[in-house]
N, CA, C and O atoms as a Maestro MAE file, in Angstrom:
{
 s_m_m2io_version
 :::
 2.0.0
}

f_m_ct {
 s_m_title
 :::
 protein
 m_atom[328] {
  # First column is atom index #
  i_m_mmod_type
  r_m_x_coord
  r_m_y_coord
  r_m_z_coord
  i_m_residue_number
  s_m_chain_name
  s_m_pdb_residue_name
  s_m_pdb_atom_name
  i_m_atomic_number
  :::
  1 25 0.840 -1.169 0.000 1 A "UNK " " N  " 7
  2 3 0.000 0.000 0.000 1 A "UNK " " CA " 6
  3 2 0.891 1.241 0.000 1 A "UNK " " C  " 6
  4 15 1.766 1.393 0.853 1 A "UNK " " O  " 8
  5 25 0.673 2.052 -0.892 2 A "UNK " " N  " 7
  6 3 1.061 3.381 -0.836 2 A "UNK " " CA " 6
  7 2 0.581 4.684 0.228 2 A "UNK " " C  " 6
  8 15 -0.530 5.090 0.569 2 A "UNK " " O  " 8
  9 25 2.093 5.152 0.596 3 A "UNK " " N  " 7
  10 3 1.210 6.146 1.878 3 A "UNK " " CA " 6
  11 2 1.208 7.322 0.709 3 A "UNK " " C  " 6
  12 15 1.939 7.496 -0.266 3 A "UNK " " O  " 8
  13 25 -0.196 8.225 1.352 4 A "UNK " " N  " 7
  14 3 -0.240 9.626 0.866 4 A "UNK " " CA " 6
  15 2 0.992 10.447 1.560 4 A "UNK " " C  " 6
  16 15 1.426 10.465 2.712 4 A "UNK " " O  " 8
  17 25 1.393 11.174 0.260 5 A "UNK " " N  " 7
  18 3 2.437 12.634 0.646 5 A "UNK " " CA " 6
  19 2 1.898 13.280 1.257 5 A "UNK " " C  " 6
  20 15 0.680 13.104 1.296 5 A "UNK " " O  " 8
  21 25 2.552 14.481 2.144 6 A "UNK " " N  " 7
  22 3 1.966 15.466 2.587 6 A "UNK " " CA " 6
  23 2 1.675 16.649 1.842 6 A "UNK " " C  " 6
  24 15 2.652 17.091 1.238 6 A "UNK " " O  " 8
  25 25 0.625 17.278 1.714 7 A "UNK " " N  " 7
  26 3 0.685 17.764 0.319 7 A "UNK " " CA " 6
  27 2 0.319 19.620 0.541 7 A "UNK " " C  " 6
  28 15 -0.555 19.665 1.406 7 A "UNK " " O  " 8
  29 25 0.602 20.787 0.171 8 A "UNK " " N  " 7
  30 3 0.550 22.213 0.730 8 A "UNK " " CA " 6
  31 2 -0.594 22.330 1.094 8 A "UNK " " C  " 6
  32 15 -0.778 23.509 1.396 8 A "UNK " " O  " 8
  33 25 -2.112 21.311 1.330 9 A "UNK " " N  " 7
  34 3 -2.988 21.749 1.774 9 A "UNK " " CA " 6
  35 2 -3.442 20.132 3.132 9 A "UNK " " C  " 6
  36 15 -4.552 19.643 3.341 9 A "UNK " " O  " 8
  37 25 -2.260 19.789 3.683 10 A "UNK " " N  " 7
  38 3 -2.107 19.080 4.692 10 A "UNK " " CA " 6
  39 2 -2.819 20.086 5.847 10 A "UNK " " C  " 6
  40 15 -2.777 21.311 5.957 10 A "UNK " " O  " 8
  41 25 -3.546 18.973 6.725 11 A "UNK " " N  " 7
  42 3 -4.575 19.552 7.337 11 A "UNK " " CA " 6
  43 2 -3.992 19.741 9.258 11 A "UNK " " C  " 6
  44 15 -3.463 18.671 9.560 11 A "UNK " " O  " 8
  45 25 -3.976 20.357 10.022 12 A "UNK " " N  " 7
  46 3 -3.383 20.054 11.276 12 A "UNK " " CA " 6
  47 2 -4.371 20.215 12.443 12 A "UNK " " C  " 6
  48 15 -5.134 21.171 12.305 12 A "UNK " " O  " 8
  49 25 -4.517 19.512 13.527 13 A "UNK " " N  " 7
  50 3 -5.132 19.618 14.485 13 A "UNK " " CA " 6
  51 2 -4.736 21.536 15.564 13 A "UNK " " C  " 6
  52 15 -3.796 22.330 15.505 13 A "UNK " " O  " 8
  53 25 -6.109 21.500 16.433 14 A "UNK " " N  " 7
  54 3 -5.697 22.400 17.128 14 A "UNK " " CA " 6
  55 2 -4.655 22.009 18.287 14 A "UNK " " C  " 6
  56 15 -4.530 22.892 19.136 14 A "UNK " " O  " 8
  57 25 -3.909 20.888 18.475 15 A "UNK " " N  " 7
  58 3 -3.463 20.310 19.094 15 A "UNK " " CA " 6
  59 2 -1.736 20.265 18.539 15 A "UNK " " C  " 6
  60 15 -0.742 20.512 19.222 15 A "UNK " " O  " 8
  61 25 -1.788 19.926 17.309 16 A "UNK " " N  " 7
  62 3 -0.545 20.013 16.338 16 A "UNK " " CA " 6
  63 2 -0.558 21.593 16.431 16 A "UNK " " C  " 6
  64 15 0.168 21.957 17.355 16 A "UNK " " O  " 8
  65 25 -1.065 22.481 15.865 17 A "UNK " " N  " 7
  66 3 -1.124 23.886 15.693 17 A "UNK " " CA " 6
  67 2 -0.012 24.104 17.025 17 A "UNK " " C  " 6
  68 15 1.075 24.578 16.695 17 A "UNK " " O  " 8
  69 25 -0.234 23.751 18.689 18 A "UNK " " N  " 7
  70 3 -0.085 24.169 19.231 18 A "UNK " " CA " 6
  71 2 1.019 23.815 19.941 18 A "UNK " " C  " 6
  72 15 1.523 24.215 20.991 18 A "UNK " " O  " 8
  73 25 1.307 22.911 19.077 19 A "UNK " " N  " 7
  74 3 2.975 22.051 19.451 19 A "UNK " " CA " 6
  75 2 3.647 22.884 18.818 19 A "UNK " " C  " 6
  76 15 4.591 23.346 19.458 19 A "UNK " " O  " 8
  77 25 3.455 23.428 17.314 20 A "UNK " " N  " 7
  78 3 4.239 24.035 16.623 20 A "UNK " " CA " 6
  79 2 4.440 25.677 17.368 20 A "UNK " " C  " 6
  80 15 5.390 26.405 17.079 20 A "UNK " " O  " 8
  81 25 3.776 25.908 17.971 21 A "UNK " " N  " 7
  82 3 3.280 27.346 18.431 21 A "UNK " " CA " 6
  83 2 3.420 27.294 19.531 21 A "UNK " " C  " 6
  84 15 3.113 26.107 19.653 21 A "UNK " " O  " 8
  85 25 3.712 27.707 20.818 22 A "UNK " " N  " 7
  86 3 3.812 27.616 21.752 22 A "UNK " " CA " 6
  87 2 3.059 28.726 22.682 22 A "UNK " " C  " 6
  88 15 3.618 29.342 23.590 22 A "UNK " " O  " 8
  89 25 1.535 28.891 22.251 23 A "UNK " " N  " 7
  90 3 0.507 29.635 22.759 23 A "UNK " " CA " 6
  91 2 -0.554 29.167 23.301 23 A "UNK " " C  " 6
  92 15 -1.089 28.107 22.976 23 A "UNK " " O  " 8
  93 25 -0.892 29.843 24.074 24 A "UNK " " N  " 7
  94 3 -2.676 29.101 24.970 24 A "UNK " " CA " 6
  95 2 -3.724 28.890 23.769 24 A "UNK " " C  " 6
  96 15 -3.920 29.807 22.971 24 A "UNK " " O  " 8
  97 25 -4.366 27.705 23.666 25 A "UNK " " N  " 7
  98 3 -5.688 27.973 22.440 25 A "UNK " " CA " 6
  99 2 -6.393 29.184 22.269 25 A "UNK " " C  " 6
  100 15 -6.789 29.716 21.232 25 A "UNK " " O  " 8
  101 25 -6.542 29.736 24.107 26 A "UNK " " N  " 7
  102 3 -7.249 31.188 24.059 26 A "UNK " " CA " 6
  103 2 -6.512 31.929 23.138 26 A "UNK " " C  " 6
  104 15 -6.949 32.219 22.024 26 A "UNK " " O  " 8
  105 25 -5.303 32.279 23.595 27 A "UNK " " N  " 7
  106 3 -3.868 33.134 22.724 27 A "UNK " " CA " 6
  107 2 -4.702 33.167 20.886 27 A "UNK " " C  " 6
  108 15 -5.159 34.062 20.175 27 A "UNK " " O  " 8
  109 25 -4.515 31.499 20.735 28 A "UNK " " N  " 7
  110 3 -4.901 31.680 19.294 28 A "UNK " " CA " 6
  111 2 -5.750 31.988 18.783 28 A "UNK " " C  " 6
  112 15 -5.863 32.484 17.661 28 A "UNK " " O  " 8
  113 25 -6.749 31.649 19.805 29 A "UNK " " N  " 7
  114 3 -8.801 31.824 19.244 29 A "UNK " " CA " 6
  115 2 -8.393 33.673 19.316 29 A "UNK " " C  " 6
  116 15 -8.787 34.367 18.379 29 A "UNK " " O  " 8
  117 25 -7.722 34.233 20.305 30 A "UNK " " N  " 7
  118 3 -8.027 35.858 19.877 30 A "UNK " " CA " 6
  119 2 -7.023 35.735 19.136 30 A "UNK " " C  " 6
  120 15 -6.717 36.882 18.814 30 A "UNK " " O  " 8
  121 25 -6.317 35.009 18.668 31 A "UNK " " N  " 7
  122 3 -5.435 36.334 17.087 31 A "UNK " " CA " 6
  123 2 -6.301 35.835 15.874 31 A "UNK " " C  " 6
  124 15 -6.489 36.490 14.849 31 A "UNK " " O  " 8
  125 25 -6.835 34.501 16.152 32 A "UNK " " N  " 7
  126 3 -7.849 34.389 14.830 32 A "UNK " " CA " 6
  127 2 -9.074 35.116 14.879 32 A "UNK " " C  " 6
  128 15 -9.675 35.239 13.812 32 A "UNK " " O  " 8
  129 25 -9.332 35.384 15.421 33 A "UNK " " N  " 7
  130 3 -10.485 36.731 15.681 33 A "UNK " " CA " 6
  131 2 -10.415 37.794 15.824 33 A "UNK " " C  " 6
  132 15 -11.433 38.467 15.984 33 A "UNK " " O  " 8
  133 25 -8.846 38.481 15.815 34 A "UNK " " N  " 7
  134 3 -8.873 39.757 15.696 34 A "UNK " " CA " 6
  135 2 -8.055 39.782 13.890 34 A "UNK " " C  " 6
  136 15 -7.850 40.875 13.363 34 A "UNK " " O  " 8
  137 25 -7.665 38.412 13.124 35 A "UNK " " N  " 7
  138 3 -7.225 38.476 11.782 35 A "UNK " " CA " 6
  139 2 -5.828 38.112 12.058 35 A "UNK " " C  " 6
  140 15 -5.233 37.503 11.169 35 A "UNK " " O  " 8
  141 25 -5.179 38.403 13.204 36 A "UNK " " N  " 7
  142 3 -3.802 38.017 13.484 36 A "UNK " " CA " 6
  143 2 -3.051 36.260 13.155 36 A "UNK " " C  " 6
  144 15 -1.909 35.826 13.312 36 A "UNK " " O  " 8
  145 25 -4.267 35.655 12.674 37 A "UNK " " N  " 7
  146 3 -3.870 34.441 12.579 37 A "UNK " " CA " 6
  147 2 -4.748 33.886 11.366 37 A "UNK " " C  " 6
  148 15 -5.888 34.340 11.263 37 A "UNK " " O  " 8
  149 25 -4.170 32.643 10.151 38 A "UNK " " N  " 7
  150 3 -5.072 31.995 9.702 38 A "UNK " " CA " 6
  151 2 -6.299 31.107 10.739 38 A "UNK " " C  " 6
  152 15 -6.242 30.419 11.758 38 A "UNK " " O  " 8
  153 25 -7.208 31.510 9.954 39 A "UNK " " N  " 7
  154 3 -8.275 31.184 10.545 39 A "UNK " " CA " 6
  155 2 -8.743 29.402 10.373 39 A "UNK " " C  " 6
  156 15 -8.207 28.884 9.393 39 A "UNK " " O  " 8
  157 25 -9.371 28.750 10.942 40 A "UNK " " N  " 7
  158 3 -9.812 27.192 10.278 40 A "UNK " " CA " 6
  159 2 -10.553 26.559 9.672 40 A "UNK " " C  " 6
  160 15 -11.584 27.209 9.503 40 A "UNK " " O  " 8
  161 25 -10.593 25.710 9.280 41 A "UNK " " N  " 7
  162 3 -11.289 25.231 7.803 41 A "UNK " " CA " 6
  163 2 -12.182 23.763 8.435 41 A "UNK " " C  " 6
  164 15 -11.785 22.608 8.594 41 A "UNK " " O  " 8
  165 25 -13.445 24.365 8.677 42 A "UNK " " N  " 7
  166 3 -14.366 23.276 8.992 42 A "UNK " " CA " 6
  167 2 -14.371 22.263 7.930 42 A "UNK " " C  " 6
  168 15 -14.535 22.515 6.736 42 A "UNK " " O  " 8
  169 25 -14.167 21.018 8.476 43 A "UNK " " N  " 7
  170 3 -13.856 19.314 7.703 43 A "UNK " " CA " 6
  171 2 -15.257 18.564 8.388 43 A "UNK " " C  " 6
  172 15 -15.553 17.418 8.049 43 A "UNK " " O  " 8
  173 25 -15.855 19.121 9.108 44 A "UNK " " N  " 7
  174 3 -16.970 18.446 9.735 44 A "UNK " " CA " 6
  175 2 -18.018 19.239 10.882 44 A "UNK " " C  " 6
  176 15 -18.002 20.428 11.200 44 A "UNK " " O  " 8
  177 25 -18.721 18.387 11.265 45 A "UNK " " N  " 7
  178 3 -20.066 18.995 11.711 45 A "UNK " " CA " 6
  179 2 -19.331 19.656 13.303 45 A "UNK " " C  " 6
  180 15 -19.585 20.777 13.743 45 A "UNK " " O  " 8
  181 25 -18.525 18.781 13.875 46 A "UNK " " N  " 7
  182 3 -17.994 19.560 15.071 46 A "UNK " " CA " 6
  183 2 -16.464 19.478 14.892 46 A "UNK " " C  " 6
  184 15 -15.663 19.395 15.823 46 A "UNK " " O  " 8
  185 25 -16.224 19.505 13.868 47 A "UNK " " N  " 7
  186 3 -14.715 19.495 13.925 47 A "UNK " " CA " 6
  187 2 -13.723 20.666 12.960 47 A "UNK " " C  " 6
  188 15 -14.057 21.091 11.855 47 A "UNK " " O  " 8
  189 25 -12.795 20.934 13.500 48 A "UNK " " N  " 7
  190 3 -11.811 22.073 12.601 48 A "UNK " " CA " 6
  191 2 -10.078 21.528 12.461 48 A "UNK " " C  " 6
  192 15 -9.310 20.867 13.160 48 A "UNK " " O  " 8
  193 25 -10.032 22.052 11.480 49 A "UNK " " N  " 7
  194 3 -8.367 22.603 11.240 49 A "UNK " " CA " 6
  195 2 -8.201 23.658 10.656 49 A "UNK " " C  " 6
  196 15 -8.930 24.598 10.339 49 A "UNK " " O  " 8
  197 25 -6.485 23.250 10.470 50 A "UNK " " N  " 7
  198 3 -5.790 24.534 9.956 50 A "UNK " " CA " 6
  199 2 -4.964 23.871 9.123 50 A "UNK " " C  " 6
  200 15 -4.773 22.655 9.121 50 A "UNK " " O  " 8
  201 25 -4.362 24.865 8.250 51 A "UNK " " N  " 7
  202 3 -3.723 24.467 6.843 51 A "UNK " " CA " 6
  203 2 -2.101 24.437 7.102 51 A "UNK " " C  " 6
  204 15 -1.297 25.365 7.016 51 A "UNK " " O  " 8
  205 25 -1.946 23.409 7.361 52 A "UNK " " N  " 7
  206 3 -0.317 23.366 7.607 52 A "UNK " " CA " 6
  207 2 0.353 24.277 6.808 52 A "UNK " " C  " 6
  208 15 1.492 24.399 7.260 52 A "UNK " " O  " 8
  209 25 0.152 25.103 5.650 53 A "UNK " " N  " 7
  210 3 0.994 25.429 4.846 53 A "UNK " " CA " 6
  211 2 0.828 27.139 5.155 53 A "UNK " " C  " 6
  212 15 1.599 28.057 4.875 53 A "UNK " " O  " 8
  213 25 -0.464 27.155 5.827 54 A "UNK " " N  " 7
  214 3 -1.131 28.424 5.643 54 A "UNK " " CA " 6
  215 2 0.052 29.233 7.394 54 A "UNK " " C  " 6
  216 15 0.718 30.201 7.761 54 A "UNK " " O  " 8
  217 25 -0.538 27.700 7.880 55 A "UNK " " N  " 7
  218 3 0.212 28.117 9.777 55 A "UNK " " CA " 6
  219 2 1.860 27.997 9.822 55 A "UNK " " C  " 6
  220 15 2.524 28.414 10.771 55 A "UNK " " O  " 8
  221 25 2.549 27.212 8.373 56 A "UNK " " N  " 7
  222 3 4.235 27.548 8.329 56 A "UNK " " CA " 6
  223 2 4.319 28.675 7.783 56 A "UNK " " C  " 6
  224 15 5.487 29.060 7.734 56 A "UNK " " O  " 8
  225 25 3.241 29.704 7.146 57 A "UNK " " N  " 7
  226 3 3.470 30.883 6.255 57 A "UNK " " CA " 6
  227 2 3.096 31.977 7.289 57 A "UNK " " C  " 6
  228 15 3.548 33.071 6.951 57 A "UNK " " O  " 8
  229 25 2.565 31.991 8.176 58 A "UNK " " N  " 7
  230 3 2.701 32.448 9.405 58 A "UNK " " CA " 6
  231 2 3.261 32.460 10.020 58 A "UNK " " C  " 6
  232 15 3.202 33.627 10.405 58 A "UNK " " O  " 8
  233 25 4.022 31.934 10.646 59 A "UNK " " N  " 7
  234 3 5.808 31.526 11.550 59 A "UNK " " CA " 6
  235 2 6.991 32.016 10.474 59 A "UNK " " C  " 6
  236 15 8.024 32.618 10.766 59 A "UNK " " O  " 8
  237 25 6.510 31.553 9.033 60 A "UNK " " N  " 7
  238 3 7.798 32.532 8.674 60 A "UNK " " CA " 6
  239 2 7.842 33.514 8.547 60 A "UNK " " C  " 6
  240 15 8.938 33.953 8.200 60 A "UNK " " O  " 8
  241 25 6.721 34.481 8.736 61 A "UNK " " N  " 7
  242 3 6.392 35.613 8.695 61 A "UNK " " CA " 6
  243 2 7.199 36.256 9.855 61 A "UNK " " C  " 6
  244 15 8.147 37.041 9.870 61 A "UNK " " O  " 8
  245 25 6.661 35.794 10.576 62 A "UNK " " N  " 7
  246 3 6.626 36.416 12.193 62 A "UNK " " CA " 6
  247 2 8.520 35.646 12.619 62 A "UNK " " C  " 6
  248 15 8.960 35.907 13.739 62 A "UNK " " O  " 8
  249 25 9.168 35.015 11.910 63 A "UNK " " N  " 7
  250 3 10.708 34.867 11.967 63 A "UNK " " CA " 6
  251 2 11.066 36.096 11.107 63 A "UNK " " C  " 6
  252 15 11.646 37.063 11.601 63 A "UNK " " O  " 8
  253 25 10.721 36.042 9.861 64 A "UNK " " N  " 7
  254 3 10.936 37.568 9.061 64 A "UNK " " CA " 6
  255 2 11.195 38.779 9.911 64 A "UNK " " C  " 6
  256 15 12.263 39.327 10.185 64 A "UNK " " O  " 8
  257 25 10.083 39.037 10.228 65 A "UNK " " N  " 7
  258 3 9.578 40.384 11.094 65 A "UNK " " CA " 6
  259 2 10.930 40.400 12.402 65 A "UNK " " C  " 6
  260 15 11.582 41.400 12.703 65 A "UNK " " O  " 8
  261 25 11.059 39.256 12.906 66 A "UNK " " N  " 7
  262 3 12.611 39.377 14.111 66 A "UNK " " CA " 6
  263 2 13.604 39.365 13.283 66 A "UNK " " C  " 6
  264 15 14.751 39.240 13.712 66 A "UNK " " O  " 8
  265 25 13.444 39.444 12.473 67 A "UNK " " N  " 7
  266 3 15.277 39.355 11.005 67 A "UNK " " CA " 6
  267 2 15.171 40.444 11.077 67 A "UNK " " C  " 6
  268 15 15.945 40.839 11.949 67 A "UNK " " O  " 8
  269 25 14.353 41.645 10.427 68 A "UNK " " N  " 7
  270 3 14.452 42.567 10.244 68 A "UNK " " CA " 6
  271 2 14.433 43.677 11.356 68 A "UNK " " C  " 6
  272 15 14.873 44.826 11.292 68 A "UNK " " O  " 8
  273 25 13.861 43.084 12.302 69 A "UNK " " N  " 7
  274 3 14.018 44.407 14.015 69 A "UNK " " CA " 6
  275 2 14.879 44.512 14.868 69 A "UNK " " C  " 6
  276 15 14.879 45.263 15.843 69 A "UNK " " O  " 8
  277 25 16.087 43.352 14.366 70 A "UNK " " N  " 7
  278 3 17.535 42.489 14.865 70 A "UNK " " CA " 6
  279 2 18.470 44.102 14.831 70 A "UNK " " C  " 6
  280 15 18.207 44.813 13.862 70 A "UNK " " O  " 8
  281 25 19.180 44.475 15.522 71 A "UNK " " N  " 7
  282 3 19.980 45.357 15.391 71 A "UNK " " CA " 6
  283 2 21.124 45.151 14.799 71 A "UNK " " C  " 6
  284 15 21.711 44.177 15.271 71 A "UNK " " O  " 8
  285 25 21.805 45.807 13.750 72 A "UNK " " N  " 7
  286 3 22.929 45.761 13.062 72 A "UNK " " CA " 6
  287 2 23.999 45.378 13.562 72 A "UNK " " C  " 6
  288 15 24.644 44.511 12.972 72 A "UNK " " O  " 8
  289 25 24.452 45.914 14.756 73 A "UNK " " N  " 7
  290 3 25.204 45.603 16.213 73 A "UNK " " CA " 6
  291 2 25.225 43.929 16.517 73 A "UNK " " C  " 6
  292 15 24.243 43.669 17.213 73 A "UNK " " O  " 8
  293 25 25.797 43.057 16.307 74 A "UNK " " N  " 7
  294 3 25.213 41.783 17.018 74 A "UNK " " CA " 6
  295 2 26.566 41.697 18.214 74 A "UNK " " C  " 6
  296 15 26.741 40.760 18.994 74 A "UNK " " O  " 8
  297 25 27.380 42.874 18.106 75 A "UNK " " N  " 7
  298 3 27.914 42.328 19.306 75 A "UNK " " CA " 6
  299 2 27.480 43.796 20.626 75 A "UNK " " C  " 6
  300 15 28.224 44.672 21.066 75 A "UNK " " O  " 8
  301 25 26.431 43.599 20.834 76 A "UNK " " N  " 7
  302 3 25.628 44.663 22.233 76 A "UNK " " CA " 6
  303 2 26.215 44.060 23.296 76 A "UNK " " C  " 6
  304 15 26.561 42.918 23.599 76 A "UNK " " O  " 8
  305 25 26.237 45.412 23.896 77 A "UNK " " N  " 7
  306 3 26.983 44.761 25.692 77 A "UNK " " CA " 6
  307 2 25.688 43.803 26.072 77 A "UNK " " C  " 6
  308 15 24.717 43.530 25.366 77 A "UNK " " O  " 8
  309 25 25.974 43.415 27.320 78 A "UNK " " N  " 7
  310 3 25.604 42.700 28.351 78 A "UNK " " CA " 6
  311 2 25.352 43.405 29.476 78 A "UNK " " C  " 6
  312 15 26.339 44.071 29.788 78 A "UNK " " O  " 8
  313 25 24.346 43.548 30.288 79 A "UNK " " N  " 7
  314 3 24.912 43.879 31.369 79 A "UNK " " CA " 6
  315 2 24.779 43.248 32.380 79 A "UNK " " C  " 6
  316 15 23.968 42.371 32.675 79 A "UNK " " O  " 8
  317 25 25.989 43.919 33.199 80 A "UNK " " N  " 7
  318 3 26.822 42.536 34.459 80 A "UNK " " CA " 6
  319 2 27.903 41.881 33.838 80 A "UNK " " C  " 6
  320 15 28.558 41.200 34.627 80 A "UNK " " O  " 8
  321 25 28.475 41.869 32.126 81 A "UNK " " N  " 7
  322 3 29.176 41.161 31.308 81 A "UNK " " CA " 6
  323 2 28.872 39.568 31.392 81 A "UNK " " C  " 6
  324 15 27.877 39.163 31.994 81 A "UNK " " O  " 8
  325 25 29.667 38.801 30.837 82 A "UNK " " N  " 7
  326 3 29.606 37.409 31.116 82 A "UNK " " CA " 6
  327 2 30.663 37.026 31.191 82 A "UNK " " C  " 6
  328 15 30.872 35.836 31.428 82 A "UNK " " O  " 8
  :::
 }
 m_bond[327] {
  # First column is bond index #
  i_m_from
  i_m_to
  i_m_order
  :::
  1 1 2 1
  2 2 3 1
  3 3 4 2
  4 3 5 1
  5 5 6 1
  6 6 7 1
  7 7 8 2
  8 7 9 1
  9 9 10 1
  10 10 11 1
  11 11 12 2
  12 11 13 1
  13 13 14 1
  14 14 15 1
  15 15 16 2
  16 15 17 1
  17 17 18 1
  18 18 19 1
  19 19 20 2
  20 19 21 1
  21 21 22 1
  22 22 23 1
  23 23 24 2
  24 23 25 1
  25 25 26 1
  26 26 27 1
  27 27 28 2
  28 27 29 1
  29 29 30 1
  30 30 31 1
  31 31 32 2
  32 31 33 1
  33 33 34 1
  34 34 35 1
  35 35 36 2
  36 35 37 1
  37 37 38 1
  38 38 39 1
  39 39 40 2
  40 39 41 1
  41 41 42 1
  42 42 43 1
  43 43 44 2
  44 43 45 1
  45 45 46 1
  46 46 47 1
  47 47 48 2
  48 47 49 1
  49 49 50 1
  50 50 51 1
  51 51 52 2
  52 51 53 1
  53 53 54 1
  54 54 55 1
  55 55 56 2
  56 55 57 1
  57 57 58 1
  58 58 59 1
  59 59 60 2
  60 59 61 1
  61 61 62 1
  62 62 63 1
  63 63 64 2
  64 63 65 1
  65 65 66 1
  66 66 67 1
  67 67 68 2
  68 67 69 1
  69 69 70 1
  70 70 71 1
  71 71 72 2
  72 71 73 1
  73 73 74 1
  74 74 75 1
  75 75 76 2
  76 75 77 1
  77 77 78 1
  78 78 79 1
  79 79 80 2
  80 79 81 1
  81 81 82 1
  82 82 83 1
  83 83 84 2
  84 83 85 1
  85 85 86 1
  86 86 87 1
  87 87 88 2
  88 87 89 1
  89 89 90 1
  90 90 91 1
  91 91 92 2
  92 91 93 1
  93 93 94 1
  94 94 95 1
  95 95 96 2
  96 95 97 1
  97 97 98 1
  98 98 99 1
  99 99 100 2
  100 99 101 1
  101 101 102 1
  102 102 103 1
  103 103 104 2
  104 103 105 1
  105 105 106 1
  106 106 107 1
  107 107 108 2
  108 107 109 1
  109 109 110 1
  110 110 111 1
  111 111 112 2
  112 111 113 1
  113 113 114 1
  114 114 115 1
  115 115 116 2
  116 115 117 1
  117 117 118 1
  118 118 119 1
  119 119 120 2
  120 119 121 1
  121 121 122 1
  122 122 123 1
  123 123 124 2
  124 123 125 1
  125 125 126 1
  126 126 127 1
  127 127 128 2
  128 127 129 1
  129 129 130 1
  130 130 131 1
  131 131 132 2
  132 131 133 1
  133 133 134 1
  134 134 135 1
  135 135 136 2
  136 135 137 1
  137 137 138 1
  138 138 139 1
  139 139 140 2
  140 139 141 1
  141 141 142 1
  142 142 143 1
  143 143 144 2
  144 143 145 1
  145 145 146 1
  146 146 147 1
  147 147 148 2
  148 147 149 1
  149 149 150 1
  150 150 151 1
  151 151 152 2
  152 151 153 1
  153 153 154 1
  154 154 155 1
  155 155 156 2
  156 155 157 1
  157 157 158 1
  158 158 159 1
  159 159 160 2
  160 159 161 1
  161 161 162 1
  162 162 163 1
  163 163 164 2
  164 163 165 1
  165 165 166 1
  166 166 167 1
  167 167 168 2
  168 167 169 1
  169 169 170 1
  170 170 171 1
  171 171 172 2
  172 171 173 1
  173 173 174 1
  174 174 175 1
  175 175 176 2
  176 175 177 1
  177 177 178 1
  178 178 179 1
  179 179 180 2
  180 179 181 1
  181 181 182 1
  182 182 183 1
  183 183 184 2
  184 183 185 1
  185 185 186 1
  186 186 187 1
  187 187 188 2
  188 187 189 1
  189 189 190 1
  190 190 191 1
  191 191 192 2
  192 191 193 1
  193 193 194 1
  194 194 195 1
  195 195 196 2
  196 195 197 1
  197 197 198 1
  198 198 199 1
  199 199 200 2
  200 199 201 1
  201 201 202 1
  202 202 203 1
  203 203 204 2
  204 203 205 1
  205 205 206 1
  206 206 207 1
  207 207 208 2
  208 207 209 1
  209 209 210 1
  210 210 211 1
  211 211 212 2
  212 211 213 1
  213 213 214 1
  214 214 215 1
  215 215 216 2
  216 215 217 1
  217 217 218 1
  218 218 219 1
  219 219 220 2
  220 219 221 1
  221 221 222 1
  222 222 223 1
  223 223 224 2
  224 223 225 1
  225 225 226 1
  226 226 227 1
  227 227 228 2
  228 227 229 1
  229 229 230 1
  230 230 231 1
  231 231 232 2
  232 231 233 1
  233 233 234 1
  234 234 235 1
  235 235 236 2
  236 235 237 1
  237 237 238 1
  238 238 239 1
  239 239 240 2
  240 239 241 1
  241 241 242 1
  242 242 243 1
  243 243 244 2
  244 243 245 1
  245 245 246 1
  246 246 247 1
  247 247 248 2
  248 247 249 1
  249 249 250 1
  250 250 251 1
  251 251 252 2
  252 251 253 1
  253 253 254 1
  254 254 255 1
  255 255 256 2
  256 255 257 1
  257 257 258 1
  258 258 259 1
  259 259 260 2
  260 259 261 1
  261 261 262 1
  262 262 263 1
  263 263 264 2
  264 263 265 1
  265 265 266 1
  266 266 267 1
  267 267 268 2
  268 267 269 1
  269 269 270 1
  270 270 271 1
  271 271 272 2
  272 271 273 1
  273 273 274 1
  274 274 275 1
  275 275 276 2
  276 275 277 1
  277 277 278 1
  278 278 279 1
  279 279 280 2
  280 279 281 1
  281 281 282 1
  282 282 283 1
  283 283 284 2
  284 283 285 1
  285 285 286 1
  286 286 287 1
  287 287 288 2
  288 287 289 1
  289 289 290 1
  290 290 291 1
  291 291 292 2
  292 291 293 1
  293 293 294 1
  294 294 295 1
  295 295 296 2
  296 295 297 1
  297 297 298 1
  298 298 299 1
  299 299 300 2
  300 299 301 1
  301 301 302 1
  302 302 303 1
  303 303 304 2
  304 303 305 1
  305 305 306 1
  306 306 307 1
  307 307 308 2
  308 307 309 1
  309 309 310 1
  310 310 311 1
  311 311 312 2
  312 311 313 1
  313 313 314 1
  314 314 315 1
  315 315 316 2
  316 315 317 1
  317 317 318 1
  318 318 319 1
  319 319 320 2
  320 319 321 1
  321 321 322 1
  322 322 323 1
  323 323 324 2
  324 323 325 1
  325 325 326 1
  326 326 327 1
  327 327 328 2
  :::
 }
}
């Protein structure tokens, strides 16, 4: 038997979401409700996900955004030194 690939519209639990993420569900339910977050894609009558591809395009975003607010400086004091 052949396994299925994972494919850019691989589906993830709110549970996976939150392994990858390291936020309270609350955390996420308000950034998906204020737009701060992809939102989820009902698969059933009581059930949801999220788009693996949609929630890695989000994290690289938000790695982007610390690349660019990084100070030119990477050698800044310390203080107390080490």
């Amino acid at each position: 038997m052949q396994s299925n690939p994972i494919t850019p519209r691989h589906l993830l639990s709110k549970r996976r979401v939150l392994e990858q993420i390291p936020i309270s569900g609350a955390t996420l339910a308000r950034r998906v409700a204020a737009g701060a977050f992809p939102p989820p894609v009902r698969i059933g009558k009581r059930r949801i996900a999220r788009v693996q591809s949609e929630v890695s395009d989000w994290l690289g975003a938000r790695l982007a955004e610390r690349g660019s607010t990084r100070s030119e400086n990477p050698s800044r004091s310390v203080k107390g030194g080490l």
